[in-house]
PDB file of the backbone (N, CA, C, O) and the ligand in Angstrom, with CONECT records:
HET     ZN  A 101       1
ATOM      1  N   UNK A   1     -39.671  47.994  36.294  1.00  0.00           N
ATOM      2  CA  UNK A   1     -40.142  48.832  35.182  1.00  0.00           C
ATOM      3  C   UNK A   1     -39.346  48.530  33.916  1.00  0.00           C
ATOM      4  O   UNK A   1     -38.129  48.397  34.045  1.00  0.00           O
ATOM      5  N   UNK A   2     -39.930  48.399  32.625  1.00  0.00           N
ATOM      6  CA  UNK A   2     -38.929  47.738  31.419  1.00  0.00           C
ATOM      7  C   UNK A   2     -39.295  49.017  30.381  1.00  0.00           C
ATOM      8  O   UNK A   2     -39.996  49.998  30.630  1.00  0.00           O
ATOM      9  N   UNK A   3     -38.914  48.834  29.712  1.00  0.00           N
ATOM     10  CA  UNK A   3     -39.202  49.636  28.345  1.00  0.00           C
ATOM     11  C   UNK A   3     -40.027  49.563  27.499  1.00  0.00           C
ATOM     12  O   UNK A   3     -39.788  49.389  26.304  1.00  0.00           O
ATOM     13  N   UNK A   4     -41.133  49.689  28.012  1.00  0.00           N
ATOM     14  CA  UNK A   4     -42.624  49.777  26.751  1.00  0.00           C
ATOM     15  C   UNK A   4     -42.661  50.117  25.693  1.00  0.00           C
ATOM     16  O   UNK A   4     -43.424  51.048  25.435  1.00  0.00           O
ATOM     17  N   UNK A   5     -41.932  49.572  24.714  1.00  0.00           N
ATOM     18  CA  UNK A   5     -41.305  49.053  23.156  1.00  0.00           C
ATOM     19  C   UNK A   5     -41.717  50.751  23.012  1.00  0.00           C
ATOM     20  O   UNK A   5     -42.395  51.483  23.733  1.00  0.00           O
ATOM     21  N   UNK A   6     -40.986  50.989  21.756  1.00  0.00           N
ATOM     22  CA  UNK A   6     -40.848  52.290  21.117  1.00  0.00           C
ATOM     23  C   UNK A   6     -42.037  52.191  19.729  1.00  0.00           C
ATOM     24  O   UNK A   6     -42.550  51.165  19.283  1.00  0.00           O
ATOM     25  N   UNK A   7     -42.145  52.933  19.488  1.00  0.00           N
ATOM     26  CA  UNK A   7     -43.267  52.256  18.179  1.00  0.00           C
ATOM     27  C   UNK A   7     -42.324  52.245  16.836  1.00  0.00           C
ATOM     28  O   UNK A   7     -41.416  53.041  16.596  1.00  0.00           O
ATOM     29  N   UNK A   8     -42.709  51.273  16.113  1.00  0.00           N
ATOM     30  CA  UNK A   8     -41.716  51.154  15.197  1.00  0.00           C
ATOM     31  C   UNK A   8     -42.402  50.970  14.162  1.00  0.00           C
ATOM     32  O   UNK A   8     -43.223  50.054  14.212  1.00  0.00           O
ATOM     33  N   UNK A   9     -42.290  51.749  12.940  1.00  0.00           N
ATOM     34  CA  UNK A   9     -43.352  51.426  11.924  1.00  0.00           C
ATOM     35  C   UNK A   9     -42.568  50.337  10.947  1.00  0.00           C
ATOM     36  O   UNK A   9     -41.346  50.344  11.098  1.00  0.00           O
ATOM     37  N   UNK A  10     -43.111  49.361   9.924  1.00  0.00           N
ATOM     38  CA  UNK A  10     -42.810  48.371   9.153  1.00  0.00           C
ATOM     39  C   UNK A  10     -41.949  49.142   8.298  1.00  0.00           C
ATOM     40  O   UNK A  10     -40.934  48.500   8.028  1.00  0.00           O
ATOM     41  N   UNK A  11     -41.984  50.400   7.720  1.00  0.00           N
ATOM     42  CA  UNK A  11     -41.185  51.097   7.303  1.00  0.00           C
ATOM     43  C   UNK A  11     -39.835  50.888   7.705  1.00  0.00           C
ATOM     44  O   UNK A  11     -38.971  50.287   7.066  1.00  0.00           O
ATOM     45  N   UNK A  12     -39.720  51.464   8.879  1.00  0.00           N
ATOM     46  CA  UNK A  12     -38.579  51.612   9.155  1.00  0.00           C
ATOM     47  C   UNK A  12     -37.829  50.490   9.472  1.00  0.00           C
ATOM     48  O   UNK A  12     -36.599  50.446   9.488  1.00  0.00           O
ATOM     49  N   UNK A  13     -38.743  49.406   9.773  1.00  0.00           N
ATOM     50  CA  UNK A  13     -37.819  48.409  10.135  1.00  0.00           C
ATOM     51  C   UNK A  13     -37.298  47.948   8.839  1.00  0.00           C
ATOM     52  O   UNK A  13     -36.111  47.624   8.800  1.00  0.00           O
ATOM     53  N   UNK A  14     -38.165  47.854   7.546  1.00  0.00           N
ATOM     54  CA  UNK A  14     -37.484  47.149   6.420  1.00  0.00           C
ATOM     55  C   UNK A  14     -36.565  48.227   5.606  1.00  0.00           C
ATOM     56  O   UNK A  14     -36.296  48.015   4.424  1.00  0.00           O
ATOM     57  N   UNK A  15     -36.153  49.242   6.197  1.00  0.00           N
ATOM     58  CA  UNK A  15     -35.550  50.484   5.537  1.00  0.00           C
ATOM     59  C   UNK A  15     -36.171  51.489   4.987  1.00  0.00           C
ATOM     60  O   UNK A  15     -37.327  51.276   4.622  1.00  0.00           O
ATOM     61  N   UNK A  16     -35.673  52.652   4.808  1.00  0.00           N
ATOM     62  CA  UNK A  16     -36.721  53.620   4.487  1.00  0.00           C
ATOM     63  C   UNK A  16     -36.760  53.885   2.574  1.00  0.00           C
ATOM     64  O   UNK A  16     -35.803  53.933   1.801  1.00  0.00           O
ATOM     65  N   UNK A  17     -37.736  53.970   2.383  1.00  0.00           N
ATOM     66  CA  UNK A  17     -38.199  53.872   1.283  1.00  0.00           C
ATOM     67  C   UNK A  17     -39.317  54.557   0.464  1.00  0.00           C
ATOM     68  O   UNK A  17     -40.505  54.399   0.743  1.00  0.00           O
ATOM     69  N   UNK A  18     -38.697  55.659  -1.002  1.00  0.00           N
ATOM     70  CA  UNK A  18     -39.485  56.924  -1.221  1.00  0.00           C
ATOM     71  C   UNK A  18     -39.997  55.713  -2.276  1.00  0.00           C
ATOM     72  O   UNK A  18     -39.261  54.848  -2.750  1.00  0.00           O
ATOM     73  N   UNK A  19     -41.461  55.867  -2.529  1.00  0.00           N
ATOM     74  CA  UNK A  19     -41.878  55.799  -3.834  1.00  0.00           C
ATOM     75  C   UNK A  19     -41.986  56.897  -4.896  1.00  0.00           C
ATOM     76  O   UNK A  19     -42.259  58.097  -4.842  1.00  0.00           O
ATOM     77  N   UNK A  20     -41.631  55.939  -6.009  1.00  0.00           N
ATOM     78  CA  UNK A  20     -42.100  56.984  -7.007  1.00  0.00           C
ATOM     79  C   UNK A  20     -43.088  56.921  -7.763  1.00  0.00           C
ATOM     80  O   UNK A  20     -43.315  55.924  -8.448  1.00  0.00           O
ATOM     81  N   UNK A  21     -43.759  57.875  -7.758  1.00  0.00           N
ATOM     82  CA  UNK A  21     -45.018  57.358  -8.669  1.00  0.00           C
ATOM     83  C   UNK A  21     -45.527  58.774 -10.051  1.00  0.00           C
ATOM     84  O   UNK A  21     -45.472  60.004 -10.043  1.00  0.00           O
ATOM     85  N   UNK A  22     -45.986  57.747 -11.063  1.00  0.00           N
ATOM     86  CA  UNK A  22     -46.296  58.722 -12.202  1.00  0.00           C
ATOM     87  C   UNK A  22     -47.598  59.545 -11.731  1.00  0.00           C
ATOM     88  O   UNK A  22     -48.680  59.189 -11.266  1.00  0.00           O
ATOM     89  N   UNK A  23     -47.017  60.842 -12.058  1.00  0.00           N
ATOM     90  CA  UNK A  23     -48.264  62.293 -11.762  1.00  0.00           C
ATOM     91  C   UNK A  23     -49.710  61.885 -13.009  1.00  0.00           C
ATOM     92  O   UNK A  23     -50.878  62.256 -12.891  1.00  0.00           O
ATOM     93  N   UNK A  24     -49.325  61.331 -13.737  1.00  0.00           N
ATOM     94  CA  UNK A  24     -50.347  60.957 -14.736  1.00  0.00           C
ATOM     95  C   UNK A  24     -51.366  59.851 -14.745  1.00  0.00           C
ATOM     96  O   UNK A  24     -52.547  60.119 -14.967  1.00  0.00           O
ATOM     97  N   UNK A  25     -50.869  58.318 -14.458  1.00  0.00           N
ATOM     98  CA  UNK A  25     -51.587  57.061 -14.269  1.00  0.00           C
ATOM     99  C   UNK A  25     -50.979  56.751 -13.091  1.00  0.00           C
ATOM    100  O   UNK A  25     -51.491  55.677 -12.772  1.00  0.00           O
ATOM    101  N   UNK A  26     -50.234  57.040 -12.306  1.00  0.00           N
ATOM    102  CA  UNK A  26     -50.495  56.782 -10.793  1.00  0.00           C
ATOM    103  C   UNK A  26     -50.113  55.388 -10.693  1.00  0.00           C
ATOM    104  O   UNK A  26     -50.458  54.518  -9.894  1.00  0.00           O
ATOM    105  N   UNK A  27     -49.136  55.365 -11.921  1.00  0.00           N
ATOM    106  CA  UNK A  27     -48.338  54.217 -12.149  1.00  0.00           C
ATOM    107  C   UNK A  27     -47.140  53.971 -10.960  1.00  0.00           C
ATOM    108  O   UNK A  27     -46.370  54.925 -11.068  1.00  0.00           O
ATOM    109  N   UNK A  28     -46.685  53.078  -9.882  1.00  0.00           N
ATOM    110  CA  UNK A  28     -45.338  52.832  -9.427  1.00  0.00           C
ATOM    111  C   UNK A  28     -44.285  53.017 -10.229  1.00  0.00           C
ATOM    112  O   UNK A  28     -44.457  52.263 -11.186  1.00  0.00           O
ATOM    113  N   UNK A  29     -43.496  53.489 -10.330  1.00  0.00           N
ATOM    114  CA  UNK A  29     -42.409  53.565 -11.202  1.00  0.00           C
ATOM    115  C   UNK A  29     -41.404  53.143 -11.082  1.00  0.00           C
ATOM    116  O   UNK A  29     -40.846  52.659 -12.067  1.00  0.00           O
ATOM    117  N   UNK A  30     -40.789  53.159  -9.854  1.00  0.00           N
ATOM    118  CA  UNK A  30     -40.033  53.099  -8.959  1.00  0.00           C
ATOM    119  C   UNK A  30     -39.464  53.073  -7.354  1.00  0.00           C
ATOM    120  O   UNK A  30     -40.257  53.590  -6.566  1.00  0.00           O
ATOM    121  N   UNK A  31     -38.522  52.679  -6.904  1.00  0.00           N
ATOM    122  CA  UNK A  31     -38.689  52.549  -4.853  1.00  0.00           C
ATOM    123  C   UNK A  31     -37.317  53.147  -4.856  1.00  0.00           C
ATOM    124  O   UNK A  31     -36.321  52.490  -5.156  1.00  0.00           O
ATOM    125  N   UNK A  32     -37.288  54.498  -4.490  1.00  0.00           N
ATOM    126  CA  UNK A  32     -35.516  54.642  -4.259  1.00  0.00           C
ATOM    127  C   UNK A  32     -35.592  54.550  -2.533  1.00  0.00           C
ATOM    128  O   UNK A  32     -36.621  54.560  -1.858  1.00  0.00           O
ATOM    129  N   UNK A  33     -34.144  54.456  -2.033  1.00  0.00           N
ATOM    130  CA  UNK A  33     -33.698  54.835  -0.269  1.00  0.00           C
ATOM    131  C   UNK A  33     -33.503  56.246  -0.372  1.00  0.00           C
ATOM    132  O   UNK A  33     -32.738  56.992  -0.985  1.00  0.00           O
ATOM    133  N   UNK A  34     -34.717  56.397   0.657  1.00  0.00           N
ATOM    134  CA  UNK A  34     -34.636  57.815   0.946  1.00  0.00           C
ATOM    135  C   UNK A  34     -34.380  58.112   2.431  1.00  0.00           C
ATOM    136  O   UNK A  34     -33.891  57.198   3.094  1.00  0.00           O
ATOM    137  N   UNK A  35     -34.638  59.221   3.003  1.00  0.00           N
ATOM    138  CA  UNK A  35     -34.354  59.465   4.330  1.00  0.00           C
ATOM    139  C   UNK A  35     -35.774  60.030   4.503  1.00  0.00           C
ATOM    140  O   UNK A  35     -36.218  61.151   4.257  1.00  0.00           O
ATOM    141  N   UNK A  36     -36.474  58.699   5.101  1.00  0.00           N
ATOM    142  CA  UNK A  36     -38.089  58.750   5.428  1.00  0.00           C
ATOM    143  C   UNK A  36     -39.010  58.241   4.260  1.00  0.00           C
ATOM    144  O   UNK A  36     -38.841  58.353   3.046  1.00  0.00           O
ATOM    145  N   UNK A  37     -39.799  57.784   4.804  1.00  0.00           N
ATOM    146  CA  UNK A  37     -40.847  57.441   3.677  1.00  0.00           C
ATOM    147  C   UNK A  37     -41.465  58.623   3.197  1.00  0.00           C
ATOM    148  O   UNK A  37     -41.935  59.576   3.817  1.00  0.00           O
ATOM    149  N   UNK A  38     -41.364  58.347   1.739  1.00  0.00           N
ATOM    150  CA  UNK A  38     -41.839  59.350   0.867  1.00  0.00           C
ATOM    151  C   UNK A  38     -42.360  58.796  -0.390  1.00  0.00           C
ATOM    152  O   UNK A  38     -41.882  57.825  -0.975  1.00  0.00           O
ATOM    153  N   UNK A  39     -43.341  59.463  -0.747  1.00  0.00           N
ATOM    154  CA  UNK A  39     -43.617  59.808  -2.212  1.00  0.00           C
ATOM    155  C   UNK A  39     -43.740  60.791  -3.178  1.00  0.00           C
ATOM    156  O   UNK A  39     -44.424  61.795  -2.980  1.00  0.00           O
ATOM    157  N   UNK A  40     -42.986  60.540  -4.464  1.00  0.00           N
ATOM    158  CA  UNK A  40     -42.170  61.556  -5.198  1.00  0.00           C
ATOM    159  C   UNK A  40     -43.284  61.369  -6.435  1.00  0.00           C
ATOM    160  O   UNK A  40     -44.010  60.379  -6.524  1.00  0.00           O
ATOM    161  N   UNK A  41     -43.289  62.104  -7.049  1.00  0.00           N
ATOM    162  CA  UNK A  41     -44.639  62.064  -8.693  1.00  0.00           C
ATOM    163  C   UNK A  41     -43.244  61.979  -9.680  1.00  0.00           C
ATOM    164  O   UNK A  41     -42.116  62.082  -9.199  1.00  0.00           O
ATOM    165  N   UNK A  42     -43.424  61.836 -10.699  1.00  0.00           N
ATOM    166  CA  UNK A  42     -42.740  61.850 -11.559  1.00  0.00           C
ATOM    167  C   UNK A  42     -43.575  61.386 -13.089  1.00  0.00           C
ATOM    168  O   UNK A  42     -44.797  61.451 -13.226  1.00  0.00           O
ATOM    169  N   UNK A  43     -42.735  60.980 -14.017  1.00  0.00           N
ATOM    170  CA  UNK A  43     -43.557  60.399 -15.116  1.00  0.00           C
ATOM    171  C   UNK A  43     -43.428  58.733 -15.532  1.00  0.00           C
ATOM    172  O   UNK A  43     -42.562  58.198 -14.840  1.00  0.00           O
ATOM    173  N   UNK A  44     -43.997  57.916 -16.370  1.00  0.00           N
ATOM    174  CA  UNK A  44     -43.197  56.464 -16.387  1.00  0.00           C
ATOM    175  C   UNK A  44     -43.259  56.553 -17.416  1.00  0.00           C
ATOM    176  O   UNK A  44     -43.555  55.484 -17.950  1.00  0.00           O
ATOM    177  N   UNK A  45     -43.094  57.521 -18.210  1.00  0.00           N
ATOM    178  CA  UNK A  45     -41.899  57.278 -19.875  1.00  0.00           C
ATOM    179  C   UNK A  45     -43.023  57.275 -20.612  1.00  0.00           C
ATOM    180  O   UNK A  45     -42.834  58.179 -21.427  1.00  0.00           O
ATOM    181  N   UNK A  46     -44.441  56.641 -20.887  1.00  0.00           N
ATOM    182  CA  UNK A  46     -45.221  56.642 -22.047  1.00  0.00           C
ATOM    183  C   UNK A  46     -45.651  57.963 -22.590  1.00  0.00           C
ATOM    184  O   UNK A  46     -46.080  58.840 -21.840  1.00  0.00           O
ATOM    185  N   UNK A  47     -45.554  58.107 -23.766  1.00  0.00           N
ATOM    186  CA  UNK A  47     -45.784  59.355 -24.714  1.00  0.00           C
ATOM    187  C   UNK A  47     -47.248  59.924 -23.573  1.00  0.00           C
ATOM    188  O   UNK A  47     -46.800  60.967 -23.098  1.00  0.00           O
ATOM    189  N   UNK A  48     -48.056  59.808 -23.235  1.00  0.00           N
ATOM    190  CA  UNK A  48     -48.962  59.875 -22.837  1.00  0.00           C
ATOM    191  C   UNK A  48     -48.902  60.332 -21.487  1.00  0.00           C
ATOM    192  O   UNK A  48     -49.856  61.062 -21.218  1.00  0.00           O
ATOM    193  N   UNK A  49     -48.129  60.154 -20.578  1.00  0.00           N
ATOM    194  CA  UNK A  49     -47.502  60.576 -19.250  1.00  0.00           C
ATOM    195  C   UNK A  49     -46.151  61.168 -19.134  1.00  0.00           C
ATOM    196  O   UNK A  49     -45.554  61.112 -18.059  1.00  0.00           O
ATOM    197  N   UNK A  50     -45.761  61.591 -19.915  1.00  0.00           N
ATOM    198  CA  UNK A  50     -44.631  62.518 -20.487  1.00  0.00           C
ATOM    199  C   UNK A  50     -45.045  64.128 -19.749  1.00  0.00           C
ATOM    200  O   UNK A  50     -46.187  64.585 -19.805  1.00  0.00           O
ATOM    201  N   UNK A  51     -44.065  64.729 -19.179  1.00  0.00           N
ATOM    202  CA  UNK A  51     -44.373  65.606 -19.255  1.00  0.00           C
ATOM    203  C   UNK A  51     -44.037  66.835 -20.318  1.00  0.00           C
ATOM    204  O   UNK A  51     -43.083  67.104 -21.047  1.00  0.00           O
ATOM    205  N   UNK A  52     -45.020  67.297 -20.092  1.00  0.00           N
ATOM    206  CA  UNK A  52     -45.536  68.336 -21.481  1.00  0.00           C
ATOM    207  C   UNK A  52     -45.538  69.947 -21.078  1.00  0.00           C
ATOM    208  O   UNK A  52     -46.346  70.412 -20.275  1.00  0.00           O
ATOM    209  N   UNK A  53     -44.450  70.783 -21.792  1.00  0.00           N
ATOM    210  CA  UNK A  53     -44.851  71.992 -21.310  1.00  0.00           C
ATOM    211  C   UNK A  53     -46.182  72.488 -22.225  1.00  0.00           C
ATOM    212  O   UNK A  53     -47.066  73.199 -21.747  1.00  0.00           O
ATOM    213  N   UNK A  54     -46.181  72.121 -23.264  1.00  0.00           N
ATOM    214  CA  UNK A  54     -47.140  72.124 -24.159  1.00  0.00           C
ATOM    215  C   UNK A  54     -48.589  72.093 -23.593  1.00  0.00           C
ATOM    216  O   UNK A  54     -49.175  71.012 -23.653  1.00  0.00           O
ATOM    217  N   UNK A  55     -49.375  73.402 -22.927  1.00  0.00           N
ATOM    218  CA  UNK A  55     -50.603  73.289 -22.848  1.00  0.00           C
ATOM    219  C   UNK A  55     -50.852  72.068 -21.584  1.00  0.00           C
ATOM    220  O   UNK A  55     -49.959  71.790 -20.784  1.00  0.00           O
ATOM    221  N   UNK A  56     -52.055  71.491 -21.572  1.00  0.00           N
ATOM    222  CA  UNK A  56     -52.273  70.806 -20.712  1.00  0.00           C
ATOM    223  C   UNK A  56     -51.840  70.466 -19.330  1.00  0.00           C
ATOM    224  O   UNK A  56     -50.861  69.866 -18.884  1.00  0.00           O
ATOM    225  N   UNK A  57     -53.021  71.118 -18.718  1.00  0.00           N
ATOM    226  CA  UNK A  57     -52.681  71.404 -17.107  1.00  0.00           C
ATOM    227  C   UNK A  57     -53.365  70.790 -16.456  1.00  0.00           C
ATOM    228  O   UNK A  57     -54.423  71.335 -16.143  1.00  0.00           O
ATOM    229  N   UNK A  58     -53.163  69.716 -16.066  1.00  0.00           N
ATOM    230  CA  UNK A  58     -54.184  68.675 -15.541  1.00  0.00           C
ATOM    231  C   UNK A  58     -55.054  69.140 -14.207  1.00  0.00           C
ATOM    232  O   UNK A  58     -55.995  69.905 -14.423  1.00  0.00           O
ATOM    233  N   UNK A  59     -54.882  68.862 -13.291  1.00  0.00           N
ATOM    234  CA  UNK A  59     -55.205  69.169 -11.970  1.00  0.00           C
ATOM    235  C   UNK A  59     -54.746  70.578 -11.427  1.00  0.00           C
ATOM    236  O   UNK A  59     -53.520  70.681 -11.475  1.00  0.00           O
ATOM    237  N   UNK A  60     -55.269  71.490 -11.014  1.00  0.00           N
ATOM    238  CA  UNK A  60     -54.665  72.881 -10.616  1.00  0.00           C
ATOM    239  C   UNK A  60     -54.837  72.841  -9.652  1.00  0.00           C
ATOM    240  O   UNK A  60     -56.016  73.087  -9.395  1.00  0.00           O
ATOM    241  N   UNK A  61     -54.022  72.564  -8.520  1.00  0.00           N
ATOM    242  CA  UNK A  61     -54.059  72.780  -6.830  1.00  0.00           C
ATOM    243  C   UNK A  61     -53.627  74.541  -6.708  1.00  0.00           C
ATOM    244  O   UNK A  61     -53.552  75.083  -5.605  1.00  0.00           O
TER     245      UNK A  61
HETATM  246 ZN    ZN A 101     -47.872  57.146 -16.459  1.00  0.00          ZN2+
END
């Protein structure tokens, strides 16, 4: 009887890794090491994907 491999996702084997991505254009922004794959929203700097307390509420979950 041997050990019927563990499942291992590509993730984990190449390290774990959060994306970041802009809440606005859904732009990549960034790859930090996180603990688990994740994805984080954030903004990527253009006047236009900035966040704004100013009014504008894009999506309302
Ligand atoms: Zn953006």
């Amino acid at each position: 009887m041997g050990i019927h491999g563990e499942t291992t996702t590509v993730a984990e084997k190449r390290g774990q890794l959060g994306t970041v991505i802009c809440a606005r254009c859904g732009e990549v922004i960034d790859t930090l090491p996180t603990n688990g794959v994740k994805t984080m929203y954030g903004f990527c700097g253009q006047p236009e994907c900035r966040a704004r307390k100013d009014a504008d509420e894009g999506d309302a979950r």
